[in-house]
C-alpha positions in Angstrom: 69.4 73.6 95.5 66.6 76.4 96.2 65.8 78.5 93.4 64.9 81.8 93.9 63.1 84.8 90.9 65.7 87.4 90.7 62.6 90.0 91.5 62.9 88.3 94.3 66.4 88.0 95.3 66.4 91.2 94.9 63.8 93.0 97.2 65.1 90.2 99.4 68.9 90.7 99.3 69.9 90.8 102.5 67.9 87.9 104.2 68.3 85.8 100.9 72.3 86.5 101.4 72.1 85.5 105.0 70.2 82.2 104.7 73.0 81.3 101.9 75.8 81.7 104.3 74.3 80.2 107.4 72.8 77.1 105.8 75.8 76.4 103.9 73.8 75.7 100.6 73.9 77.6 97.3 70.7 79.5 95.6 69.9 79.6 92.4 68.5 83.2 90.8 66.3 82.6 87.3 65.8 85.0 85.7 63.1 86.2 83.2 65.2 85.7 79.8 65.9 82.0 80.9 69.5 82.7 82.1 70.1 81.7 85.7 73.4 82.1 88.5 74.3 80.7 91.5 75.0 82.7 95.3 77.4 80.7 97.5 79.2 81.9 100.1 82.6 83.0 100.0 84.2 79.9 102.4 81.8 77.0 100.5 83.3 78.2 97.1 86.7 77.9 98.8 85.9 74.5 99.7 84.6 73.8 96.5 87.8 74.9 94.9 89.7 73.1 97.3 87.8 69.7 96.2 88.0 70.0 92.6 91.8 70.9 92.8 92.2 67.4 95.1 90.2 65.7 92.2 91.8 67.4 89.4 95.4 66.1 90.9 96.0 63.1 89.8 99.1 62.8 92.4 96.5 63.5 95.0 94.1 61.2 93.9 96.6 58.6 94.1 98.0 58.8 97.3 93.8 58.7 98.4 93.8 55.9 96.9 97.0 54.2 97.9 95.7 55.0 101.6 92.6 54.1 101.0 94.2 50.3 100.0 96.5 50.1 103.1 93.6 51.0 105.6 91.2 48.6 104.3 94.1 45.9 104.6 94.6 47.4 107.8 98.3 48.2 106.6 98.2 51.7 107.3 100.0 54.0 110.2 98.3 52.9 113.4 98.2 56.2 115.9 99.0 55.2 120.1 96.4 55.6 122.2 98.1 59.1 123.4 98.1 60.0 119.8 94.1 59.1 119.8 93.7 60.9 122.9 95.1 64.2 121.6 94.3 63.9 118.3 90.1 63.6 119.7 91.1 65.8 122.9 90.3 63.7 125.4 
């Protein structure tokens, strides 16, 4: 993660907001006292949210996990080839 004054995140607001949304990665702002935050765009926190909720579930995590078991034993729902074909739009 970049890290970034908050001087100059600040005479740099709107190009430092873009790069954050485009390149998908947070930036951190220090500040002076010591005490820092984070910019992330408004779809990556959803994402994040998304993940921790998954990981927080432990339902969720379960059923990863029991599907994770049947595809390594090769157990698991195999799709047709149609199936494969629409599913990767060929």
């Amino acid at each position: 993660m970049d890290t970034i004054s908050v001087n100059k995140f600040r005479d740099n607001l709107k190009s430092v907001v873009e790069q954050v949304i485009s390149r998908h990665e947070p930036l951190k702002v220090t500040r002076r006292a010591g005490e820092a935050f984070v910019v992330i765009s408004a779809d990556d926190w959803e994402r994040e949210q998304e993940t921790l909720h998954v990981l927080q579930s432990n339902n969720l995590m379960q059923q990863i996990a029991d599907s994770l078991e049947t595809h390594q034993s090769r157990q698991g729902y195999q799709p047709t080839k149609e199936q494969m074909d629409e599913i990767t739009g060929i």
